[in-house]
MIMARFI-219926 format. One record per residue: residue in three letters; x, y, z of N, C-alpha, C, O in turn. Coordinates in steps of 0.1 Angstrom, whole numbers. Atoms other than C-alpha are relative to their C-alpha. Layout:
<site><code>ALA</code><n_x>X</n_x><n_y>Y</n_y><n_z>Z</n_z><ca_x>X</ca_x><ca_y>Y</ca_y><ca_z>Z</ca_z><c_x>X</c_x><c_y>Y</c_y><c_z>Z</c_z><o_x>X</o_x><o_y>Y</o_y><o_z>Z</o_z></site>
...
// end
This chain:
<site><code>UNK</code><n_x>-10</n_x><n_y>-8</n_y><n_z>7</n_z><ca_x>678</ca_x><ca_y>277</ca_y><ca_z>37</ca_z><c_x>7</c_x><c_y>-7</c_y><c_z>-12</c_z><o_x>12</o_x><o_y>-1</o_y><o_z>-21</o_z></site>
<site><code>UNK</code><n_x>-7</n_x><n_y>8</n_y><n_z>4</n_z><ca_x>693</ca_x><ca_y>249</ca_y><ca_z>20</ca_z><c_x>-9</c_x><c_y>-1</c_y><c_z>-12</c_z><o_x>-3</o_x><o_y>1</o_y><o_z>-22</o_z></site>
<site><code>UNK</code><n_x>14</n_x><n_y>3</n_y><n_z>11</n_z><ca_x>659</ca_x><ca_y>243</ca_y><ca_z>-5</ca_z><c_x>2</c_x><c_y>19</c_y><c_z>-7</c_z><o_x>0</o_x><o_y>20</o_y><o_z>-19</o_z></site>
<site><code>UNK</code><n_x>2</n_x><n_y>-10</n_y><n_z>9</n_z><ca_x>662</ca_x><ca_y>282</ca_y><ca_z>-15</ca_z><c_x>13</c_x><c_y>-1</c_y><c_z>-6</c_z><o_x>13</o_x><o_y>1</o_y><o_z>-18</o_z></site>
<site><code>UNK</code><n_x>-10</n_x><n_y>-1</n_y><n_z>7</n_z><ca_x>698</ca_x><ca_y>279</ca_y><ca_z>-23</ca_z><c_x>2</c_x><c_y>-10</c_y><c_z>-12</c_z><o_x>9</o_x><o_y>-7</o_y><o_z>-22</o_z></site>
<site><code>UNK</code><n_x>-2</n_x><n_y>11</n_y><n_z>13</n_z><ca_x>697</ca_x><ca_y>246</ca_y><ca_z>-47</ca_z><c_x>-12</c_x><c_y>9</c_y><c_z>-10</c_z><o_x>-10</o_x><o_y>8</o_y><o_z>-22</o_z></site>
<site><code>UNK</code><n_x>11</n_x><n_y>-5</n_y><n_z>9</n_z><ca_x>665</ca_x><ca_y>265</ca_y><ca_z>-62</ca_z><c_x>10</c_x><c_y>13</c_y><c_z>-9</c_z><o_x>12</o_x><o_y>12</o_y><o_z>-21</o_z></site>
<site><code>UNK</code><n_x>-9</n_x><n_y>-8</n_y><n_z>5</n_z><ca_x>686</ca_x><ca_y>294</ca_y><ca_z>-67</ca_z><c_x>12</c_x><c_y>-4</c_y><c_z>-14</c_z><o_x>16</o_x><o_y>0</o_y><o_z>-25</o_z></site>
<site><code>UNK</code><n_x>-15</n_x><n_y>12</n_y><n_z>5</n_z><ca_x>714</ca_x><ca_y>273</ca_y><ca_z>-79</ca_z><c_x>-6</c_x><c_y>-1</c_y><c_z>-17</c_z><o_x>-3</o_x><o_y>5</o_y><o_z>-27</o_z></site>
<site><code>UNK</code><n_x>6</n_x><n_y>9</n_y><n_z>11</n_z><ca_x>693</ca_x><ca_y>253</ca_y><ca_z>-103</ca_z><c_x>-5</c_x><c_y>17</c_y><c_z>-12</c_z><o_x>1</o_x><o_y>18</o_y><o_z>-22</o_z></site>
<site><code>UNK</code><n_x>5</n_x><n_y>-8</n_y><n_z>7</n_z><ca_x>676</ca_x><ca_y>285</ca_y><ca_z>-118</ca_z><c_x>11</c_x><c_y>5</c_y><c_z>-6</c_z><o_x>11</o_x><o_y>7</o_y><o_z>-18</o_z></site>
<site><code>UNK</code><n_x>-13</n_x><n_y>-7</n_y><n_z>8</n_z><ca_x>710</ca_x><ca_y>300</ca_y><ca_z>-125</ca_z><c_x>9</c_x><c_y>-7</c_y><c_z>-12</c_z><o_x>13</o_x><o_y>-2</o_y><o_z>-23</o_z></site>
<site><code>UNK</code><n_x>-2</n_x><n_y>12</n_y><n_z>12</n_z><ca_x>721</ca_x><ca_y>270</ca_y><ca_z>-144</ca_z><c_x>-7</c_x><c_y>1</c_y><c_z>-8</c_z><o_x>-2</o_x><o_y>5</o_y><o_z>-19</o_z></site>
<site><code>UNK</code><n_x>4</n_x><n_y>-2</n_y><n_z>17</n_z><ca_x>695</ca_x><ca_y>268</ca_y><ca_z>-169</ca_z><c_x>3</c_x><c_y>17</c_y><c_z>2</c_z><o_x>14</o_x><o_y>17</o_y><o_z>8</o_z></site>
<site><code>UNK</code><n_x>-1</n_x><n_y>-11</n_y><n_z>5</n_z><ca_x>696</ca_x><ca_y>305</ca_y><ca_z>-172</ca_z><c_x>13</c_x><c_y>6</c_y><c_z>-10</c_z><o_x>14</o_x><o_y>14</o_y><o_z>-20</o_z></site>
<site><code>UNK</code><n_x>-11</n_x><n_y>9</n_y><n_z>4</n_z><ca_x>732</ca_x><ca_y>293</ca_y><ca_z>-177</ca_z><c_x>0</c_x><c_y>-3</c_y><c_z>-21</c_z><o_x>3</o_x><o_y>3</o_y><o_z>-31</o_z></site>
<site><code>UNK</code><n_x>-1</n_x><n_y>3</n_y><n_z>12</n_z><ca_x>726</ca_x><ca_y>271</ca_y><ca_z>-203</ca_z><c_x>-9</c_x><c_y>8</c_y><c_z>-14</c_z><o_x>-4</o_x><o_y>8</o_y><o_z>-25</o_z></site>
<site><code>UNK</code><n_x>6</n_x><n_y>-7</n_y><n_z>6</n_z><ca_x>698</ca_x><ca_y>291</ca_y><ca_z>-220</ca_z><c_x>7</c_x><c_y>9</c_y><c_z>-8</c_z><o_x>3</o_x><o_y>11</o_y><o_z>-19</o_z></site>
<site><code>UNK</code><n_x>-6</n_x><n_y>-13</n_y><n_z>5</n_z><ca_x>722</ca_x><ca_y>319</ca_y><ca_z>-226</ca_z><c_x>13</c_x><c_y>-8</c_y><c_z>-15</c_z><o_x>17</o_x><o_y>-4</o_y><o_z>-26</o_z></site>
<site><code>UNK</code><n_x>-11</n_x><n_y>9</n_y><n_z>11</n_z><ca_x>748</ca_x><ca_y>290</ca_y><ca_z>-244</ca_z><c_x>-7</c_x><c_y>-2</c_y><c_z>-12</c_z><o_x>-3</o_x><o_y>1</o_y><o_z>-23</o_z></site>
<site><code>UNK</code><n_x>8</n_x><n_y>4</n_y><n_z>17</n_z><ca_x>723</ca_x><ca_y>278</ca_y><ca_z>-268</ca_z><c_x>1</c_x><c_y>12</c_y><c_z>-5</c_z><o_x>10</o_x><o_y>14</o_y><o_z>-13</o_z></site>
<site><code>UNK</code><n_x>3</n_x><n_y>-10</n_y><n_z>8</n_z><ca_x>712</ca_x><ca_y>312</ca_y><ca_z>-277</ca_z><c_x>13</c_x><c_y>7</c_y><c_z>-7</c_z><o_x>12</o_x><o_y>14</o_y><o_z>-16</o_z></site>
<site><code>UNK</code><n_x>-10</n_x><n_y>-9</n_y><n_z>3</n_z><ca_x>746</ca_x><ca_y>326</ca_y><ca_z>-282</ca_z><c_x>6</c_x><c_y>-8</c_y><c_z>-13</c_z><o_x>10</o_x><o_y>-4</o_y><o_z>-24</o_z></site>
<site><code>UNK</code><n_x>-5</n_x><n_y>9</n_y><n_z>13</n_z><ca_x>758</ca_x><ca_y>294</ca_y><ca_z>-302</ca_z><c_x>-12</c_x><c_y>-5</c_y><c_z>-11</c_z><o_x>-9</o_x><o_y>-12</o_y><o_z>-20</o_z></site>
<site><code>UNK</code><n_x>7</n_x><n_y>1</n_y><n_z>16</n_z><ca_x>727</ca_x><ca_y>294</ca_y><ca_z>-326</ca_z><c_x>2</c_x><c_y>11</c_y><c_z>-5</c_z><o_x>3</o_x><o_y>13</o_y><o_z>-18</o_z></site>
<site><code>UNK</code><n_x>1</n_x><n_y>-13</n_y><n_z>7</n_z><ca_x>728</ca_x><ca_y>329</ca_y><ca_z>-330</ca_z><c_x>19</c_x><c_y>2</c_y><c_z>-11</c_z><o_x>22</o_x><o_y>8</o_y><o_z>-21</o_z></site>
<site><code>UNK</code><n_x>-14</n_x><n_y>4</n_y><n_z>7</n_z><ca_x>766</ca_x><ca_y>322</ca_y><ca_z>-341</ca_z><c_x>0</c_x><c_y>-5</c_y><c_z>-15</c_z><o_x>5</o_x><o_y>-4</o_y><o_z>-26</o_z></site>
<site><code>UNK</code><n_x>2</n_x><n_y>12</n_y><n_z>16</n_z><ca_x>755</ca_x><ca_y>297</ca_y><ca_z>-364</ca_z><c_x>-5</c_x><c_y>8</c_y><c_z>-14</c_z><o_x>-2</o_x><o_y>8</o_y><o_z>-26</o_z></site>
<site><code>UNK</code><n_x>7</n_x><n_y>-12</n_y><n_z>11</n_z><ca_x>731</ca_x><ca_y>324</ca_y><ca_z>-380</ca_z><c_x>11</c_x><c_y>7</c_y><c_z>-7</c_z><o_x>11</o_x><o_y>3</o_y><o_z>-19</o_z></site>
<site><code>UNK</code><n_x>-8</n_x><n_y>-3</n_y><n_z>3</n_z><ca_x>759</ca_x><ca_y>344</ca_y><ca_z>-388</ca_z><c_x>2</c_x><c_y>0</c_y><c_z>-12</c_z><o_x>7</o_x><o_y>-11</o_y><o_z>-15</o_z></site>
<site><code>UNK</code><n_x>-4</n_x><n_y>3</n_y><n_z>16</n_z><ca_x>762</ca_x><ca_y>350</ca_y><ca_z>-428</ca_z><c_x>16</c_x><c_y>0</c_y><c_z>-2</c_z><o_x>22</o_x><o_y>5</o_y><o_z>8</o_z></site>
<site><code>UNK</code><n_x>-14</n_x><n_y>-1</n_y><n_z>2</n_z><ca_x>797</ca_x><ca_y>347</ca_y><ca_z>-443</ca_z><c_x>0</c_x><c_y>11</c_y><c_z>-13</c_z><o_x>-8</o_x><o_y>15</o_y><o_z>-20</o_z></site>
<site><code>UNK</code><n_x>-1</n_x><n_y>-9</n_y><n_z>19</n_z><ca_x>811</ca_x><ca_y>369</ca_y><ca_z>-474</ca_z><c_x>-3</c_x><c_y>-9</c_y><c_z>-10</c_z><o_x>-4</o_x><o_y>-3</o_y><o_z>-21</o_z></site>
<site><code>UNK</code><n_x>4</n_x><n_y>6</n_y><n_z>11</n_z><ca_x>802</ca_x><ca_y>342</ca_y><ca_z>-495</ca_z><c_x>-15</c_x><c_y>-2</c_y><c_z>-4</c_z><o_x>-21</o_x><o_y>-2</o_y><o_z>-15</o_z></site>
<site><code>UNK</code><n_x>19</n_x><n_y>-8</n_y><n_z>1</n_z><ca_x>764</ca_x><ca_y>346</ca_y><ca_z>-488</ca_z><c_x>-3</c_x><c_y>11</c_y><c_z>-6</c_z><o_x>-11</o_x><o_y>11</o_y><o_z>-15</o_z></site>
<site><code>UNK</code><n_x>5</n_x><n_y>-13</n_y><n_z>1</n_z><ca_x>766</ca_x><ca_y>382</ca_y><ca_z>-489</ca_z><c_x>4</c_x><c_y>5</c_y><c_z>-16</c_z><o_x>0</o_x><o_y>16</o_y><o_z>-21</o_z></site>
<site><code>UNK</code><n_x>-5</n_x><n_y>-8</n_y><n_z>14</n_z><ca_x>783</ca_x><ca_y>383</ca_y><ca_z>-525</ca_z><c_x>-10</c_x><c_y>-13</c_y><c_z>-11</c_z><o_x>-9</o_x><o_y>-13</o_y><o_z>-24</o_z></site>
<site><code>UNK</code><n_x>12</n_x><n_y>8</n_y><n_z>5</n_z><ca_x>755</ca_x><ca_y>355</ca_y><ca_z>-537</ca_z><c_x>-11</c_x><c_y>7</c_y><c_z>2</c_z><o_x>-18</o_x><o_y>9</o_y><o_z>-8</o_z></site>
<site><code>UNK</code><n_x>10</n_x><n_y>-7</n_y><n_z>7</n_z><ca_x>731</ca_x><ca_y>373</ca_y><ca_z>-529</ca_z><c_x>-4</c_x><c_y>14</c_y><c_z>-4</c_z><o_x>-15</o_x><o_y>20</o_y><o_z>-6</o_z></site>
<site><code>UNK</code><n_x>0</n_x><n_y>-15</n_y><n_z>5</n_z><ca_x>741</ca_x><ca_y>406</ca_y><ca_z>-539</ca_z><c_x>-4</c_x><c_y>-6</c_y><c_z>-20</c_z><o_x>-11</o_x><o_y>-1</o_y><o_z>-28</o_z></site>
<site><code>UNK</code><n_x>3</n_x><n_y>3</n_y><n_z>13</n_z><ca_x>746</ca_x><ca_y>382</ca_y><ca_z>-574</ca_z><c_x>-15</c_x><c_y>-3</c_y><c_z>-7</c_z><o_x>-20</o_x><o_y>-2</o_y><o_z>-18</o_z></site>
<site><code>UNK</code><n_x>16</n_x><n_y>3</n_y><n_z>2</n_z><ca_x>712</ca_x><ca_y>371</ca_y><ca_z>-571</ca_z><c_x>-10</c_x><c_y>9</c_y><c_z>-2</c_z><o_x>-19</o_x><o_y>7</o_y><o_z>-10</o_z></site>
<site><code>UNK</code><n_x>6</n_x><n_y>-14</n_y><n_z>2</n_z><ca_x>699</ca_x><ca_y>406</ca_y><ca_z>-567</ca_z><c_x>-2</c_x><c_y>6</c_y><c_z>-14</c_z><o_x>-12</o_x><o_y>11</o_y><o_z>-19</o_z></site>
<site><code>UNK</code><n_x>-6</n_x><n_y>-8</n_y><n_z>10</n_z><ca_x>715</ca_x><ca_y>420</ca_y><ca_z>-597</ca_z><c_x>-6</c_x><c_y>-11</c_y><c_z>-12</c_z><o_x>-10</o_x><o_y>-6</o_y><o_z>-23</o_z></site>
<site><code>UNK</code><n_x>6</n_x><n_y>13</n_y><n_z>11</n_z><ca_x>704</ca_x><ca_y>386</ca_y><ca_z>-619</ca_z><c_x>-15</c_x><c_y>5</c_y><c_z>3</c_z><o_x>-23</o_x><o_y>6</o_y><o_z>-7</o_z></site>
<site><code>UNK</code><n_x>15</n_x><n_y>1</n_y><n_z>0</n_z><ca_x>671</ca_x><ca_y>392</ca_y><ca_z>-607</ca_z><c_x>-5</c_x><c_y>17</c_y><c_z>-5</c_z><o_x>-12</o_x><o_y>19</o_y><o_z>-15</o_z></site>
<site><code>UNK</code><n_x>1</n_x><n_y>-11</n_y><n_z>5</n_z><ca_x>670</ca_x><ca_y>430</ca_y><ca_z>-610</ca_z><c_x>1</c_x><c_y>2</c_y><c_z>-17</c_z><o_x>-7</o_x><o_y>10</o_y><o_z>-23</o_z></site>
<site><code>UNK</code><n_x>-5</n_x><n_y>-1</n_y><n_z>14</n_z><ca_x>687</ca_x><ca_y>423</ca_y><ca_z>-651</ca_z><c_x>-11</c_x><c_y>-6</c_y><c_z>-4</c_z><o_x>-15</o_x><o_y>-2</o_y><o_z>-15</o_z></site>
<site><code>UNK</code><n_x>8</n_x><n_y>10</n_y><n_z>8</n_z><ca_x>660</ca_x><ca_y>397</ca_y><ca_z>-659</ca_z><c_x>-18</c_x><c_y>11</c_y><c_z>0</c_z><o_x>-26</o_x><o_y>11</o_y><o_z>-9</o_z></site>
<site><code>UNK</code><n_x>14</n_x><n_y>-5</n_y><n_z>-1</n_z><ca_x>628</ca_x><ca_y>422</ca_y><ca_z>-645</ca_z><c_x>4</c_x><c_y>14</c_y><c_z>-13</c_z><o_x>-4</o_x><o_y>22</o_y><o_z>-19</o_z></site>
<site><code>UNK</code><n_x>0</n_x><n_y>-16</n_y><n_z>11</n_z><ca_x>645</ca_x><ca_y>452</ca_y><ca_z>-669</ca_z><c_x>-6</c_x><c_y>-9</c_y><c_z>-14</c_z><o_x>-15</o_x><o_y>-6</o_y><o_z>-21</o_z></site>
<site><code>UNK</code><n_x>-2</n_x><n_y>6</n_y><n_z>11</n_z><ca_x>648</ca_x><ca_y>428</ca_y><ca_z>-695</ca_z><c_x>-16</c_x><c_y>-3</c_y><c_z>1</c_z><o_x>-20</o_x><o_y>0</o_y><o_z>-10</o_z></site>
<site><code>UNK</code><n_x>13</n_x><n_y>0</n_y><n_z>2</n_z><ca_x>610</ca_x><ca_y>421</ca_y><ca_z>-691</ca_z><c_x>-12</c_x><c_y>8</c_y><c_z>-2</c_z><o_x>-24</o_x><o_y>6</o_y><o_z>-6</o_z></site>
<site><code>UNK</code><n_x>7</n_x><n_y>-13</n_y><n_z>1</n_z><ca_x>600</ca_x><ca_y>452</ca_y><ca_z>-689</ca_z><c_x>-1</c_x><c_y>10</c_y><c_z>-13</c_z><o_x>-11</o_x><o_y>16</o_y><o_z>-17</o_z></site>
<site><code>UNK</code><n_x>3</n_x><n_y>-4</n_y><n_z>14</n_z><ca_x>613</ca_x><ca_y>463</ca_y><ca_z>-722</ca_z><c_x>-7</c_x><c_y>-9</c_y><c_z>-11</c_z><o_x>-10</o_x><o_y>-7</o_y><o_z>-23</o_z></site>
<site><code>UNK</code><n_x>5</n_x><n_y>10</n_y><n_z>10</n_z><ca_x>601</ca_x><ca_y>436</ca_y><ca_z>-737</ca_z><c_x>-16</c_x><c_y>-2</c_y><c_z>1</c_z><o_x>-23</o_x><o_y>-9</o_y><o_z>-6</o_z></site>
<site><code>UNK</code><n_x>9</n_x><n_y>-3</n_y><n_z>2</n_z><ca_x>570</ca_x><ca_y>445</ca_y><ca_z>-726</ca_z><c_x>-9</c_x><c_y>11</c_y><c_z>-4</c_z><o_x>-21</o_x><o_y>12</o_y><o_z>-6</o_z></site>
<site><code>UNK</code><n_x>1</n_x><n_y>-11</n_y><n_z>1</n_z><ca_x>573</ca_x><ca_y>479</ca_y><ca_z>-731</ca_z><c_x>-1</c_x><c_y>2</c_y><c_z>-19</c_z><o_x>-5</o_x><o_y>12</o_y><o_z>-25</o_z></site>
<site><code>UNK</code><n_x>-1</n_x><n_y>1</n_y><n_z>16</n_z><ca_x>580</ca_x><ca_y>468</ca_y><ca_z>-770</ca_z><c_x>-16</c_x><c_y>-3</c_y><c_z>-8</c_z><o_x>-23</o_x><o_y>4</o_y><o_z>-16</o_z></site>
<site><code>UNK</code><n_x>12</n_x><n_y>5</n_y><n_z>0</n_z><ca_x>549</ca_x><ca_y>449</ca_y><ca_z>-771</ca_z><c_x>-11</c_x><c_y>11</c_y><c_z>0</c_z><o_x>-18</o_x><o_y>12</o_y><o_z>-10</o_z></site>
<site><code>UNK</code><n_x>11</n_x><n_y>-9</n_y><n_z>-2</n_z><ca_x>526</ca_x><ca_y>477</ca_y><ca_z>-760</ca_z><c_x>4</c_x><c_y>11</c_y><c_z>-12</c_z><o_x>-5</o_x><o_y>15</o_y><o_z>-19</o_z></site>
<site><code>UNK</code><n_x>0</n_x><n_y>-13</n_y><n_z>10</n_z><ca_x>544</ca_x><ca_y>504</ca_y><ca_z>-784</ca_z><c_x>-3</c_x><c_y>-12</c_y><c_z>-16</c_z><o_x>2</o_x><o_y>-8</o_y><o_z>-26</o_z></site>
<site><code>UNK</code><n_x>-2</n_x><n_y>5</n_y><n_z>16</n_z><ca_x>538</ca_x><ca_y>477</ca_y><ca_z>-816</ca_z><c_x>-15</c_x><c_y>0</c_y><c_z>-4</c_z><o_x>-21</o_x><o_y>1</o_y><o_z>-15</o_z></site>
<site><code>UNK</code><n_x>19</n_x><n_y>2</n_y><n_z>1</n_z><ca_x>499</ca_x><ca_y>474</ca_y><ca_z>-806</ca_z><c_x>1</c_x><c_y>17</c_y><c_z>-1</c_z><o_x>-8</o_x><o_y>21</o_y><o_z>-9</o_z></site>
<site><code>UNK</code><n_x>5</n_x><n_y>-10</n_y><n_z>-3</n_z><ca_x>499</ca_x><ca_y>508</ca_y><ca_z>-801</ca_z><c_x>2</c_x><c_y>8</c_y><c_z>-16</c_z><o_x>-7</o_x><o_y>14</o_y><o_z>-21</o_z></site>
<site><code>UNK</code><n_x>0</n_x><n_y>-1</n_y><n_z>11</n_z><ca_x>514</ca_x><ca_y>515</ca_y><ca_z>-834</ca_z><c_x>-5</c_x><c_y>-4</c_y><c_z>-9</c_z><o_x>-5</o_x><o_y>3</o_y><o_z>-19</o_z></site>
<site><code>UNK</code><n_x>7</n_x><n_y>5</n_y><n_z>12</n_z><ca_x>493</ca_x><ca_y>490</ca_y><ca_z>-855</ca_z><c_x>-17</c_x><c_y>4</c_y><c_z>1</c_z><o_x>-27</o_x><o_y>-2</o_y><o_z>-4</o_z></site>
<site><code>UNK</code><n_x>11</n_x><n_y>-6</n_y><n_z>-2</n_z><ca_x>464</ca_x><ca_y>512</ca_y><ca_z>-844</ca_z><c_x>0</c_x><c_y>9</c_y><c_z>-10</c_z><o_x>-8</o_x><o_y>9</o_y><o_z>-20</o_z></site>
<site><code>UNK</code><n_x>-1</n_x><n_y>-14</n_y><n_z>11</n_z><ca_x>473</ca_x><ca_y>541</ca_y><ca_z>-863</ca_z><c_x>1</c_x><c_y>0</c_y><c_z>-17</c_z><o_x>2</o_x><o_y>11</o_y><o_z>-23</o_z></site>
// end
């Protein structure tokens, strides 16, 4: 009886500790408002640079398309 209870025991402990790690990395994961307004800036930088390439390629195509005519 004594061998199922330290088994018991022991299993409950790490199950224990298992649950501590997971809870304190998952903590750690945790973004802050300062993430969240970086990469909203990052977004919006990245979004302004693809318009901005877009017309500029959209110019390109109407100059060829014009020096056809």
């Amino acid at each position: 009886m004594t061998t199922v209870m330290v088994v018991f025991g022991s299993a409950l402990v790490l199950v224990g500790i298992a649950f501590i790690v997971v809870a304190l990395r998952d903590r750690r994961r945790q973004s802050t408002p300062e993430d969240s307004a970086a990469a909203r800036e990052a977004a919006s930088t990245q979004e302004r640079y693809a318009a901005e390439r877009h017309g500029a390629q959209g110019e390109v195509w109407q100059r060829g398309q014009n020096s056809q005519f």
